[in-house]
PDB file of N, H, CA, C and O in Angstrom:
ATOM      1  N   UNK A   1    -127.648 -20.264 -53.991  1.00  0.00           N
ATOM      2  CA  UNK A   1    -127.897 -18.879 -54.338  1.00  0.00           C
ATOM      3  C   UNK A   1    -126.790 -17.981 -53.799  1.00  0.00           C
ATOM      4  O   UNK A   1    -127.068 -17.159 -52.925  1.00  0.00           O
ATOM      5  N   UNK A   2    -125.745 -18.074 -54.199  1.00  0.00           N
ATOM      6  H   UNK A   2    -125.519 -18.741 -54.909  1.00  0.00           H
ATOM      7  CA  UNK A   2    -124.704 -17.506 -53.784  1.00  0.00           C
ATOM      8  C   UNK A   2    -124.512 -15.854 -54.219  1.00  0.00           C
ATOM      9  O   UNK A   2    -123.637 -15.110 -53.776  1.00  0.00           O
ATOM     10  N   UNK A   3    -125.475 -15.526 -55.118  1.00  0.00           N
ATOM     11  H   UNK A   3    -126.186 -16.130 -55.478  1.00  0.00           H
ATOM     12  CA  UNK A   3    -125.573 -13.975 -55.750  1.00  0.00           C
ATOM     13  C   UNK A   3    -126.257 -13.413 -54.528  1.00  0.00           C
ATOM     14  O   UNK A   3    -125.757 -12.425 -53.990  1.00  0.00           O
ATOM     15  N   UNK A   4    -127.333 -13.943 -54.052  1.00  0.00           N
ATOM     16  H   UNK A   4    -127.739 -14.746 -54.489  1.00  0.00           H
ATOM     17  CA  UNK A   4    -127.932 -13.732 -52.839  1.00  0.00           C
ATOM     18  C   UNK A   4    -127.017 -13.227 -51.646  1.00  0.00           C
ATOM     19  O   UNK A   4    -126.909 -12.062 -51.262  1.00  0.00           O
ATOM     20  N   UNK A   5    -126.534 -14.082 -51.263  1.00  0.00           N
ATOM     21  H   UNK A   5    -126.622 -15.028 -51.575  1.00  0.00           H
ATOM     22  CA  UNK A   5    -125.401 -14.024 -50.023  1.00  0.00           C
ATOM     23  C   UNK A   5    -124.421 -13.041 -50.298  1.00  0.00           C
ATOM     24  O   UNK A   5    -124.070 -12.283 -49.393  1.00  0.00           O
ATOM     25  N   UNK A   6    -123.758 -12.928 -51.850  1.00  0.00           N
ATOM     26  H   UNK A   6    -124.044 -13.544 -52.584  1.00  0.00           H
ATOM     27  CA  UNK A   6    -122.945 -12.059 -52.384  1.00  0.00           C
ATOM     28  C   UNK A   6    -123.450 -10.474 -51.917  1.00  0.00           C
ATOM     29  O   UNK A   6    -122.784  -9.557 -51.436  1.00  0.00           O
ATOM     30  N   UNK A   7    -124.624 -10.535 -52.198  1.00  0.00           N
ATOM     31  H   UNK A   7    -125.165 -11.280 -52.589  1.00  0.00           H
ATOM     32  CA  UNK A   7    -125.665  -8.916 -52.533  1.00  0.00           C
ATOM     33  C   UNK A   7    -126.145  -8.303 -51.386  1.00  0.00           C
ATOM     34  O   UNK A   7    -126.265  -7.109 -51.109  1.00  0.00           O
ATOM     35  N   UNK A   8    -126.418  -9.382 -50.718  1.00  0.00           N
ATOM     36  H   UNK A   8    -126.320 -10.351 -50.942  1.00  0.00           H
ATOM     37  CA  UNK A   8    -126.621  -9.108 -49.448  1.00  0.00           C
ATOM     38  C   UNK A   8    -128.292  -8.657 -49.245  1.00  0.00           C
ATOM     39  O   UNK A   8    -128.779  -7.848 -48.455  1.00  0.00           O
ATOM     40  N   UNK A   9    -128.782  -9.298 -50.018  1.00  0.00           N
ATOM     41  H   UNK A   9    -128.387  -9.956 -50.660  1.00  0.00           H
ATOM     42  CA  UNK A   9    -130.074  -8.985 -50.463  1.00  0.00           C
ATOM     43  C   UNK A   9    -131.141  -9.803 -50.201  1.00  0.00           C
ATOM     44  O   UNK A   9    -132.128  -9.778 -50.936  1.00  0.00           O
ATOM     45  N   UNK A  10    -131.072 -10.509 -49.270  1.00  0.00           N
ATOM     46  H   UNK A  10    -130.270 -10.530 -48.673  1.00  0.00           H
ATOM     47  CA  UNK A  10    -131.441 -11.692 -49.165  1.00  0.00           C
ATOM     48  C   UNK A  10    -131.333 -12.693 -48.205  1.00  0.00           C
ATOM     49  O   UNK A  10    -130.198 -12.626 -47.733  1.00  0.00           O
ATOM     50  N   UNK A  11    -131.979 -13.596 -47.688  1.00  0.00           N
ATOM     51  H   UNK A  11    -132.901 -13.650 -48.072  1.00  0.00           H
ATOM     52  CA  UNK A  11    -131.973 -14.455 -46.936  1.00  0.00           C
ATOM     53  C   UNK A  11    -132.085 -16.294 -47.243  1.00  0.00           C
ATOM     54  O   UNK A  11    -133.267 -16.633 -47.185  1.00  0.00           O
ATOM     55  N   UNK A  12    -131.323 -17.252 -47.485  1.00  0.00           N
ATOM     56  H   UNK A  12    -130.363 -16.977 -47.532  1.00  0.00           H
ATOM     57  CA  UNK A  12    -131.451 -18.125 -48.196  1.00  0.00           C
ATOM     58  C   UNK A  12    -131.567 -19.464 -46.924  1.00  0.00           C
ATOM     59  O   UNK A  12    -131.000 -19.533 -45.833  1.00  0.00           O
ATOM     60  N   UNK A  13    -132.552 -20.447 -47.599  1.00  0.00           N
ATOM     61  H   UNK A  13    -133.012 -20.391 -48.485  1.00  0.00           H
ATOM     62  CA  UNK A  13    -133.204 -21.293 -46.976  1.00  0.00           C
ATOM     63  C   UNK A  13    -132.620 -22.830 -47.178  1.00  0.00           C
ATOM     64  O   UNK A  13    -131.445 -22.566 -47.434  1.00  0.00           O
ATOM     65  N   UNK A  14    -132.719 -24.248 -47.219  1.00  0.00           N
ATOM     66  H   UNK A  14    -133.673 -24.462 -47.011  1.00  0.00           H
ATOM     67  CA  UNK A  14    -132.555 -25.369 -47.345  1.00  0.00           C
ATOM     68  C   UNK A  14    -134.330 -25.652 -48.451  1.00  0.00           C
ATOM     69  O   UNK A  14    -135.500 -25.800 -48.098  1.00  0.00           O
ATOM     70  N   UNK A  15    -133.842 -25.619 -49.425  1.00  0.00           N
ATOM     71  H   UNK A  15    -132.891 -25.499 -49.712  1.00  0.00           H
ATOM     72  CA  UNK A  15    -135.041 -25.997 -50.167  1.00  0.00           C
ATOM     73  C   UNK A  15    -135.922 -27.242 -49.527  1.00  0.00           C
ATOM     74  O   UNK A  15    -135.415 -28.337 -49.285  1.00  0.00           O
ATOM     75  N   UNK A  16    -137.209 -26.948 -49.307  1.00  0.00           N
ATOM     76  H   UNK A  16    -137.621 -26.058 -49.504  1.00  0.00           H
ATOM     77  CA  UNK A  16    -138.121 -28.352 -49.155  1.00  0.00           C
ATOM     78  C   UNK A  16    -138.258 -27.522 -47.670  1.00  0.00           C
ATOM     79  O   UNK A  16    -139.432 -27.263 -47.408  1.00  0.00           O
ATOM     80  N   UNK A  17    -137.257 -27.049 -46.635  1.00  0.00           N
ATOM     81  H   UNK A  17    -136.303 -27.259 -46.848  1.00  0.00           H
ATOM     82  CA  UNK A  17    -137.538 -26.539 -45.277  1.00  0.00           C
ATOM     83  C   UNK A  17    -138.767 -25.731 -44.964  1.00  0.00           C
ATOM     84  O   UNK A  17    -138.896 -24.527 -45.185  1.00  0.00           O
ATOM     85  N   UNK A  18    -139.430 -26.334 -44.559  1.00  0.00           N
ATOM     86  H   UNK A  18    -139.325 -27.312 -44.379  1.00  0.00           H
ATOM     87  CA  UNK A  18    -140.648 -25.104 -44.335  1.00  0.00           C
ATOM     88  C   UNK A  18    -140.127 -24.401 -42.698  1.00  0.00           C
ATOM     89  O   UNK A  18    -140.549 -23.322 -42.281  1.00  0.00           O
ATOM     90  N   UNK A  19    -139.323 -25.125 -42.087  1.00  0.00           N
ATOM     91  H   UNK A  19    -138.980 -26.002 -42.426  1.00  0.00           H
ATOM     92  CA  UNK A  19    -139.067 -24.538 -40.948  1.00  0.00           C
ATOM     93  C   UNK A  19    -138.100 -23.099 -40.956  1.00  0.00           C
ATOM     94  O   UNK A  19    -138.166 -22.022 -40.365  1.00  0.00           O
ATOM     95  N   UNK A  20    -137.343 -23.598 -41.777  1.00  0.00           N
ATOM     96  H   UNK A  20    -137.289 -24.474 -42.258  1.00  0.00           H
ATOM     97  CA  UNK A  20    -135.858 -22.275 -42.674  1.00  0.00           C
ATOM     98  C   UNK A  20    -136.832 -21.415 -43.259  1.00  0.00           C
ATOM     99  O   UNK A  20    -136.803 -20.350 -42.643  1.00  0.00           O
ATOM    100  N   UNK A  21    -137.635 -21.396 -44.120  1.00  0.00           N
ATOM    101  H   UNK A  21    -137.659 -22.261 -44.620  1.00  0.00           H
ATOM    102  CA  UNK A  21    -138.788 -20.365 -44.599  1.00  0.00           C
ATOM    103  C   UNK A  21    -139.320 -19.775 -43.407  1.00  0.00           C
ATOM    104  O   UNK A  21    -138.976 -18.647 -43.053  1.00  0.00           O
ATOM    105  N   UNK A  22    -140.158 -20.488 -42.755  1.00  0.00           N
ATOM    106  H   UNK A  22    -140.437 -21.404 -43.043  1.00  0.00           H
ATOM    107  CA  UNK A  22    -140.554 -19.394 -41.369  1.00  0.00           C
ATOM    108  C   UNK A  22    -140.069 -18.734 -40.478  1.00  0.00           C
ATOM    109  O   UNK A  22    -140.698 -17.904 -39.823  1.00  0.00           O
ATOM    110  N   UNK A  23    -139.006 -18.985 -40.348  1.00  0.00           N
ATOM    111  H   UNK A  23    -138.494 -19.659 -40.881  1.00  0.00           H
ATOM    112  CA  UNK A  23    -137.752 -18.595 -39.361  1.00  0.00           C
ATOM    113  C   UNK A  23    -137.128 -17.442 -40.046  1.00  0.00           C
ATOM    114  O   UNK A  23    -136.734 -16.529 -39.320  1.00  0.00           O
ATOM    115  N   UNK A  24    -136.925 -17.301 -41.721  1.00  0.00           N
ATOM    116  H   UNK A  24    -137.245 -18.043 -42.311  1.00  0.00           H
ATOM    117  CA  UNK A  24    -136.561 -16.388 -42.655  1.00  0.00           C
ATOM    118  C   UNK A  24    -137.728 -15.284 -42.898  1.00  0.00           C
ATOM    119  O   UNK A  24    -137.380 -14.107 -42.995  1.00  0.00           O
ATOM    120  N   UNK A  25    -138.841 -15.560 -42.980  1.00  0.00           N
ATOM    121  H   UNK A  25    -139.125 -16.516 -42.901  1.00  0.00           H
ATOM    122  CA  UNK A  25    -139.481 -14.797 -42.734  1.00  0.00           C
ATOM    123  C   UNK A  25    -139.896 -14.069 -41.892  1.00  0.00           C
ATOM    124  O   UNK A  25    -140.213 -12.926 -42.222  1.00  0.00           O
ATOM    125  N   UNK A  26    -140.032 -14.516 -40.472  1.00  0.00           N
ATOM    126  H   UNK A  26    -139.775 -15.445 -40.204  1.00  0.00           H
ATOM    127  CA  UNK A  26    -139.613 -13.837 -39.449  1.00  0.00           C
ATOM    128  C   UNK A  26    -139.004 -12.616 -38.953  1.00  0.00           C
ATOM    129  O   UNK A  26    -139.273 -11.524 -38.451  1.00  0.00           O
ATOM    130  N   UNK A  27    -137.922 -13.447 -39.396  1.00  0.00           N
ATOM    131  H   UNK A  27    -137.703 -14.334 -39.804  1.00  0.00           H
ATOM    132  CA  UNK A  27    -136.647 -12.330 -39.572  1.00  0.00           C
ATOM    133  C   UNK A  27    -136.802 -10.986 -40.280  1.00  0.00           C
ATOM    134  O   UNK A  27    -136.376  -9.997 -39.684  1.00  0.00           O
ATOM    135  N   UNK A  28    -137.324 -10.845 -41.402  1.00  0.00           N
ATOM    136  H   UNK A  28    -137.670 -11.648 -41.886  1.00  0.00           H
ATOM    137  CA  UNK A  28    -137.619 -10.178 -42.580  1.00  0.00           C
ATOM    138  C   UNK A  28    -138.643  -9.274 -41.864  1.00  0.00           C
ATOM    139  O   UNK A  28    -138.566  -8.109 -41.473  1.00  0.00           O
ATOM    140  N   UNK A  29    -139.739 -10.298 -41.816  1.00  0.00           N
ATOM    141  H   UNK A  29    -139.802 -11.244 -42.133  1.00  0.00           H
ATOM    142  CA  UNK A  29    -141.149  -8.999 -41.032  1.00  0.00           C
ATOM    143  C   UNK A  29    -141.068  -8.365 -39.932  1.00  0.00           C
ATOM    144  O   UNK A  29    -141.817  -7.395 -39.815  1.00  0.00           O
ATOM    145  N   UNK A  30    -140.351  -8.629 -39.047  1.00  0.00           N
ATOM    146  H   UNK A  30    -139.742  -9.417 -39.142  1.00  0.00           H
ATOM    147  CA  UNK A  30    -139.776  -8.120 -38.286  1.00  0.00           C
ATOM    148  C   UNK A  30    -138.435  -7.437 -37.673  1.00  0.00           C
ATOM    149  O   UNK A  30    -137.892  -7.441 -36.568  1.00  0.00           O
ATOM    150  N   UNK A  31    -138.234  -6.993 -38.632  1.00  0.00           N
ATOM    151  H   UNK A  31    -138.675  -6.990 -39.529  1.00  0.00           H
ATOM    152  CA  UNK A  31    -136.632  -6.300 -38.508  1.00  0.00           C
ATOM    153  C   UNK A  31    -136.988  -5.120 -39.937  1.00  0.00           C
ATOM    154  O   UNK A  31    -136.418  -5.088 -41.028  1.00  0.00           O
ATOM    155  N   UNK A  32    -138.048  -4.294 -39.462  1.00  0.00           N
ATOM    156  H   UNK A  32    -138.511  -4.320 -38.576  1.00  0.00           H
ATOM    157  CA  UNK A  32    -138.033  -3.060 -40.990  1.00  0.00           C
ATOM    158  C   UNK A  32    -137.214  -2.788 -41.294  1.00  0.00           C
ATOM    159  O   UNK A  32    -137.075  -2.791 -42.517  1.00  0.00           O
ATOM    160  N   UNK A  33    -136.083  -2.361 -40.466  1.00  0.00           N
ATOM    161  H   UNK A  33    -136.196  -2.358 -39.473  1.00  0.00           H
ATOM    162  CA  UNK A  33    -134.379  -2.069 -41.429  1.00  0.00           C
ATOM    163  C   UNK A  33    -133.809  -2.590 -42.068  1.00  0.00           C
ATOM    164  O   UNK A  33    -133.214  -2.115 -43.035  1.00  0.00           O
ATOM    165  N   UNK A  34    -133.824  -4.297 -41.544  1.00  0.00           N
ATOM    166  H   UNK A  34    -134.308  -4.683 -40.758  1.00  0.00           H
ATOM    167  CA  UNK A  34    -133.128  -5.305 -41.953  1.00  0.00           C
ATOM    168  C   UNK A  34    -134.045  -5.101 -43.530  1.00  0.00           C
ATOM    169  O   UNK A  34    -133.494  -4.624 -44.522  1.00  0.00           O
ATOM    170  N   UNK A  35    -135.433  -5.532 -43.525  1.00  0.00           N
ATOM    171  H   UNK A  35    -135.881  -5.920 -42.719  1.00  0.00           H
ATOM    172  CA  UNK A  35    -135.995  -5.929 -44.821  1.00  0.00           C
ATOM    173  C   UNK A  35    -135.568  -4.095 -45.818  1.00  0.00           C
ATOM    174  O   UNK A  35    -135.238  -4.231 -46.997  1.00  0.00           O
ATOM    175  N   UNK A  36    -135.601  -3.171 -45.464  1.00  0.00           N
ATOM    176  H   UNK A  36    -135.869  -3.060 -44.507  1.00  0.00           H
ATOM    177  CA  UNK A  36    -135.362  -1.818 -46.070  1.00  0.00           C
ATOM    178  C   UNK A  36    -133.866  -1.844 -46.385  1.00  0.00           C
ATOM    179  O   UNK A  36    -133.652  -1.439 -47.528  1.00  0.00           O
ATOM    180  N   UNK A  37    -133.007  -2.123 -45.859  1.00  0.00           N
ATOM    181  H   UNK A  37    -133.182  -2.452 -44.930  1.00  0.00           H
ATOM    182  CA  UNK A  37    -131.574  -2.531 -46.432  1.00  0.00           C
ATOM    183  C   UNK A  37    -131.327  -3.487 -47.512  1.00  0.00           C
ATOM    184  O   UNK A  37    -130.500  -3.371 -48.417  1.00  0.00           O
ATOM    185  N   UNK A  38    -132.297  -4.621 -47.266  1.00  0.00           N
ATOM    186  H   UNK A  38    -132.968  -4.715 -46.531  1.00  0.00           H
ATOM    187  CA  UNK A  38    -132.230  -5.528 -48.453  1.00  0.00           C
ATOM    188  C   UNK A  38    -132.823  -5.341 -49.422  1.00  0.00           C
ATOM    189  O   UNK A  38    -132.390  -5.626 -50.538  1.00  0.00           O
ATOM    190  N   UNK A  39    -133.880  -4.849 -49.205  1.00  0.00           N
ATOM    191  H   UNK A  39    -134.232  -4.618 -48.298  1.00  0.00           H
ATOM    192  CA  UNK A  39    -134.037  -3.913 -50.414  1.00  0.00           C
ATOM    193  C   UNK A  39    -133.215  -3.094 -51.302  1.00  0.00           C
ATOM    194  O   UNK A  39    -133.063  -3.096 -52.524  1.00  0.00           O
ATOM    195  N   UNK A  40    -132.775  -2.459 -50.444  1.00  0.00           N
ATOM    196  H   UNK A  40    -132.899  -2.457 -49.452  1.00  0.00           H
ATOM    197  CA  UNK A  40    -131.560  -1.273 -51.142  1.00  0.00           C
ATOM    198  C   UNK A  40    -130.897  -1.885 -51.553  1.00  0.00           C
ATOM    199  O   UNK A  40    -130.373  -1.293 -52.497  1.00  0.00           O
ATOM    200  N   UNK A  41    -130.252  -3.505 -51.361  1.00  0.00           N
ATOM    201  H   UNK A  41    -130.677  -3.986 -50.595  1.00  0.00           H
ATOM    202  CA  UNK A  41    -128.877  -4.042 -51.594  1.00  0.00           C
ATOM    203  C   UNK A  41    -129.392  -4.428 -52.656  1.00  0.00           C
ATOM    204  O   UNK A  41    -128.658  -4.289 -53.635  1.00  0.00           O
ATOM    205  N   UNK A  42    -131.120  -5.191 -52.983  1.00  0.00           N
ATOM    206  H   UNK A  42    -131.716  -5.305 -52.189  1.00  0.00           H
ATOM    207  CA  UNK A  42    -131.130  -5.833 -54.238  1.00  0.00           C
ATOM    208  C   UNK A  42    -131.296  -5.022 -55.846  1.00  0.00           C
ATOM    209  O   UNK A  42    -131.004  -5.344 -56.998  1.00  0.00           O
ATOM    210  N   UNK A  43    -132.021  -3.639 -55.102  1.00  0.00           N
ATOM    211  H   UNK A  43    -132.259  -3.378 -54.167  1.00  0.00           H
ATOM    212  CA  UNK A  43    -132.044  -2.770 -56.292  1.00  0.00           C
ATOM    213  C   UNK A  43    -130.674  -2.381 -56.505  1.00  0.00           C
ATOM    214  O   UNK A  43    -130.692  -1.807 -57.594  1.00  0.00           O
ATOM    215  N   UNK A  44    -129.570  -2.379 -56.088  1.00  0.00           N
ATOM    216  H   UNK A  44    -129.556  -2.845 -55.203  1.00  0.00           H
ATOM    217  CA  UNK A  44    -128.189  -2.057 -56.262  1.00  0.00           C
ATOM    218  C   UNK A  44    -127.283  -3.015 -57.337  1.00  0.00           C
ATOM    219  O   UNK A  44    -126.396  -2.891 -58.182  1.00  0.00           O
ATOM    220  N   UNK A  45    -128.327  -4.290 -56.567  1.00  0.00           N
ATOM    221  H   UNK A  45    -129.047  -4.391 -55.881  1.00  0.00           H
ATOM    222  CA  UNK A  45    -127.546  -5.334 -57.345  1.00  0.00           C
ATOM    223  C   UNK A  45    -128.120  -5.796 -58.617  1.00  0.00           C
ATOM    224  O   UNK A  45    -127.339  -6.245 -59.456  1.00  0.00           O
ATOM    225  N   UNK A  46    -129.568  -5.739 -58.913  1.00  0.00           N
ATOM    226  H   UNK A  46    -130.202  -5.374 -58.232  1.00  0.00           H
ATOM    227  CA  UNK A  46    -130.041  -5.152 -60.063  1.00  0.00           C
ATOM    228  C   UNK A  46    -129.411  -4.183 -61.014  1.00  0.00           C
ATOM    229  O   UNK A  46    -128.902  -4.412 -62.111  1.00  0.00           O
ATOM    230  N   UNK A  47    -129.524  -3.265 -60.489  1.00  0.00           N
ATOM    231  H   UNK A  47    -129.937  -3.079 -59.598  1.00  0.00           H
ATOM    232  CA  UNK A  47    -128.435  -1.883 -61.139  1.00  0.00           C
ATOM    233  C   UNK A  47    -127.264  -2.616 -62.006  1.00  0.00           C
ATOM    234  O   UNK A  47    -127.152  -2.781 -63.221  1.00  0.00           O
ATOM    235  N   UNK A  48    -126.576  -2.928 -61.097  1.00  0.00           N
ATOM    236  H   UNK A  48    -126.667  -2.793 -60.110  1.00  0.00           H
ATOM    237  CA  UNK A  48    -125.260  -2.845 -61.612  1.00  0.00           C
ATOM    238  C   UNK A  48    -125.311  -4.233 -62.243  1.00  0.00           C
ATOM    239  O   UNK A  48    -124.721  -4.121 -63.318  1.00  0.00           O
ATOM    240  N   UNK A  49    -125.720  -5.443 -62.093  1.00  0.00           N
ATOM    241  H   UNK A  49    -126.199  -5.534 -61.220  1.00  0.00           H
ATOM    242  CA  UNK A  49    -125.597  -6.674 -63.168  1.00  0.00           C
ATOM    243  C   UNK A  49    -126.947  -6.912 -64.644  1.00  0.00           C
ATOM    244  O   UNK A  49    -126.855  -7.743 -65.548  1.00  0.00           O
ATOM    245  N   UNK A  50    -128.066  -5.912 -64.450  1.00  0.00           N
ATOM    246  H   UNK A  50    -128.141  -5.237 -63.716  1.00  0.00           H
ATOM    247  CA  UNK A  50    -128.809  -6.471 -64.942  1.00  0.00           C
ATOM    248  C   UNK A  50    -129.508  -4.916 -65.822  1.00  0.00           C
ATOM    249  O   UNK A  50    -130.575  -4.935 -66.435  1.00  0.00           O
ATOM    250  N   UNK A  51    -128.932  -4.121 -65.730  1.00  0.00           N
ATOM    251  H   UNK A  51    -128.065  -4.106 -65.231  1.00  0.00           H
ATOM    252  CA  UNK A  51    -129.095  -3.159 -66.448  1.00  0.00           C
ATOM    253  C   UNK A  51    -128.901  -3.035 -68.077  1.00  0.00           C
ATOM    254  O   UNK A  51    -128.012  -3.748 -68.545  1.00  0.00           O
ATOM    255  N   UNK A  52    -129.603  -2.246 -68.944  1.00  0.00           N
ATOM    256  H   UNK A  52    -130.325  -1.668 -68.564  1.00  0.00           H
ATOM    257  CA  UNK A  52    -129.305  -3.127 -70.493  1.00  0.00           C
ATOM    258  C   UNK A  52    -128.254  -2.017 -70.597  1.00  0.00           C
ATOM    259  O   UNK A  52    -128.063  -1.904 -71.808  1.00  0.00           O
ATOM    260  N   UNK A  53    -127.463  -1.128 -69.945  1.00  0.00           N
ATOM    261  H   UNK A  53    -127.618  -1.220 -68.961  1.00  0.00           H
ATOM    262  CA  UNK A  53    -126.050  -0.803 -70.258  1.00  0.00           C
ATOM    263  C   UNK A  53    -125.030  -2.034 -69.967  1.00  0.00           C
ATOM    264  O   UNK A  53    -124.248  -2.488 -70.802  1.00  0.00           O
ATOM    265  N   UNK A  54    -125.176  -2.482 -68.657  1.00  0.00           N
ATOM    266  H   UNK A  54    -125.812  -2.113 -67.978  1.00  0.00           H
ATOM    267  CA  UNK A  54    -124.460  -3.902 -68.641  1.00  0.00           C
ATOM    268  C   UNK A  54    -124.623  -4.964 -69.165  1.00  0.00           C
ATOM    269  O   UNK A  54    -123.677  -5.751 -69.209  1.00  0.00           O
ATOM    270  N   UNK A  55    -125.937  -5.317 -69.747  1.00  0.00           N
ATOM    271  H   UNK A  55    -126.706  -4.678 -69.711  1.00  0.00           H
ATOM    272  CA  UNK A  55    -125.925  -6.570 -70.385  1.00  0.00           C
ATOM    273  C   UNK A  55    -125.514  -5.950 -72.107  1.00  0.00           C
ATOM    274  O   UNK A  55    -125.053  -6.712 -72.957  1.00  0.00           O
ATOM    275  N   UNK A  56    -125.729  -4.780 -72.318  1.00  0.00           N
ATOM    276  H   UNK A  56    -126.104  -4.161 -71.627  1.00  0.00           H
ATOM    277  CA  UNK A  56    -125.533  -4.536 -74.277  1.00  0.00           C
ATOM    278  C   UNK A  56    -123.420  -4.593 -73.721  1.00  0.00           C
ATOM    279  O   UNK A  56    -122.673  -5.349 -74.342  1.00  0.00           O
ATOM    280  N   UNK A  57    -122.924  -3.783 -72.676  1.00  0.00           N
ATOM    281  H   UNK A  57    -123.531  -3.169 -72.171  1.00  0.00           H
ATOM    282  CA  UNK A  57    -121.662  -4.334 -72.748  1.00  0.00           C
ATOM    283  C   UNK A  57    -121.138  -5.771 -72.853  1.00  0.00           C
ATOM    284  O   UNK A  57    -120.116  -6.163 -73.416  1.00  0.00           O
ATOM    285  N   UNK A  58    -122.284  -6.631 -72.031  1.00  0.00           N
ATOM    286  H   UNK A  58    -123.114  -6.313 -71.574  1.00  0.00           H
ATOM    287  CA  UNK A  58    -121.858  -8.078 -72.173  1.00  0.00           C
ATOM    288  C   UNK A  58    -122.018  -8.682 -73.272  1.00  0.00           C
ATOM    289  O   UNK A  58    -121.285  -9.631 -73.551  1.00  0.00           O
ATOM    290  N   UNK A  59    -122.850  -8.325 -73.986  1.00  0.00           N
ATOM    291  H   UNK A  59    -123.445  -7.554 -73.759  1.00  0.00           H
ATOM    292  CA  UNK A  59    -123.000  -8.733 -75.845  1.00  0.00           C
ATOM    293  C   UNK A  59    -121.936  -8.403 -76.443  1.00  0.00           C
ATOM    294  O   UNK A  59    -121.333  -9.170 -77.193  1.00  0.00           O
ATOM    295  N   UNK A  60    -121.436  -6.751 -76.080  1.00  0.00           N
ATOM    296  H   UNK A  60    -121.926  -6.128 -75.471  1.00  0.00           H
ATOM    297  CA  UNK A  60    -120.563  -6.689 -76.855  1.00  0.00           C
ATOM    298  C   UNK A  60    -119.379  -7.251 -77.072  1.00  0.00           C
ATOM    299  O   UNK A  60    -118.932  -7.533 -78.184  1.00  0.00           O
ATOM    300  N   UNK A  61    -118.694  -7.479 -75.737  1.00  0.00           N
ATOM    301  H   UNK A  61    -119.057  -7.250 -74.834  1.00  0.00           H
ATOM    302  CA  UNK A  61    -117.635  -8.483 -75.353  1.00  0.00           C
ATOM    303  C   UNK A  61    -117.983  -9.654 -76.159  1.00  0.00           C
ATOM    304  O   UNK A  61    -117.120 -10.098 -76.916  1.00  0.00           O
ATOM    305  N   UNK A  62    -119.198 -10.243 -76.096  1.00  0.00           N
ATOM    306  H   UNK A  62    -119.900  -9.882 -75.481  1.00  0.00           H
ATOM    307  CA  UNK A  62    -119.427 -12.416 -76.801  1.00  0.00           C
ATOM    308  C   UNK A  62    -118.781 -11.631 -78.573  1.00  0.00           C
ATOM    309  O   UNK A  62    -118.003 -12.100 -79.404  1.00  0.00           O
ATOM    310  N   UNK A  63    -119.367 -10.628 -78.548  1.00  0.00           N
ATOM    311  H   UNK A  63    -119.999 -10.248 -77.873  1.00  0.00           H
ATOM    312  CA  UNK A  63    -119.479 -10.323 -80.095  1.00  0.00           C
ATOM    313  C   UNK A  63    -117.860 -10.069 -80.455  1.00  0.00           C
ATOM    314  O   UNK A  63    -117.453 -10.732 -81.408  1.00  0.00           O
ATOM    315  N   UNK A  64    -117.043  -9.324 -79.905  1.00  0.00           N
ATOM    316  H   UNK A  64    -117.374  -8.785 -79.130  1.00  0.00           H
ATOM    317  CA  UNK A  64    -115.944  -8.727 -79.600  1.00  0.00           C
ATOM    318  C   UNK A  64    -114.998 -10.386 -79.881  1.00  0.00           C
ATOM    319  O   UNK A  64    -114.420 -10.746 -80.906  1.00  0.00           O
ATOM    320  N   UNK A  65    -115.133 -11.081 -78.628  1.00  0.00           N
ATOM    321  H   UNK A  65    -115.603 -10.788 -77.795  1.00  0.00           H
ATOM    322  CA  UNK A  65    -114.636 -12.548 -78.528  1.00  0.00           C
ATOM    323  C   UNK A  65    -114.776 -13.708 -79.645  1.00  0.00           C
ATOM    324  O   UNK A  65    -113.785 -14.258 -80.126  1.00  0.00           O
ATOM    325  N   UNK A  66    -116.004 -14.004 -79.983  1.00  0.00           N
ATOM    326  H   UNK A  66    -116.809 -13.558 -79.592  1.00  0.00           H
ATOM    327  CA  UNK A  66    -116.073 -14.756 -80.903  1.00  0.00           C
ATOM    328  C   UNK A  66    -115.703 -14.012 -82.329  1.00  0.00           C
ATOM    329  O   UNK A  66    -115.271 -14.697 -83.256  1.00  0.00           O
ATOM    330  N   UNK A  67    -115.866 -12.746 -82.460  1.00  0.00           N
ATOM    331  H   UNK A  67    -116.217 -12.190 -81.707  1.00  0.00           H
ATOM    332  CA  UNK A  67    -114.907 -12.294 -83.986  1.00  0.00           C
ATOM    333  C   UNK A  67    -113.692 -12.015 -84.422  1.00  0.00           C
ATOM    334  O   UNK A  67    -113.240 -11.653 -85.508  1.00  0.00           O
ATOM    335  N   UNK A  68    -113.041 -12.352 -82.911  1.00  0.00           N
ATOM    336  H   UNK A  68    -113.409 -12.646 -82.029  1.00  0.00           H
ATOM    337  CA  UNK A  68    -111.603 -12.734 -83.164  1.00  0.00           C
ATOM    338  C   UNK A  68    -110.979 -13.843 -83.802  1.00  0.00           C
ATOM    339  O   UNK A  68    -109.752 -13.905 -83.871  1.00  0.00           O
TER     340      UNK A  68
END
């Protein structure tokens, strides 16, 4: 999950770890800033990759590309 780490939005685990999950959660419930920042970072990063102004630009580009 490297968009994760990128965004800063986030905290990423060893899949199957239940120990990395509790330890991540932890972290999270207890640090309100920490979890209120990541917040902010993921609605940011929402925003800007997943918005239908950015995705109708990304159509337009496939459309743009392949009708060349």
């Amino acid at each position: 999950m490297d968009f994760v780490k990128r965004g800063n939005f986030g905290l990423t685990v060893k899949y199957g770890s239940v120990l990395q999950l509790k330890e991540a959660l932890e972290i999270i419930l207890n640090n309100p800033e920490l979890s209120m920042e990541m917040g902010k970072n993921g609605q940011k990063f929402v925003a800007e990759n997943y918005s239908w102004d950015v995705i109708g630009k990304r159509i337009e580009n496939i459309y743009y590309t392949i009708s060349r």
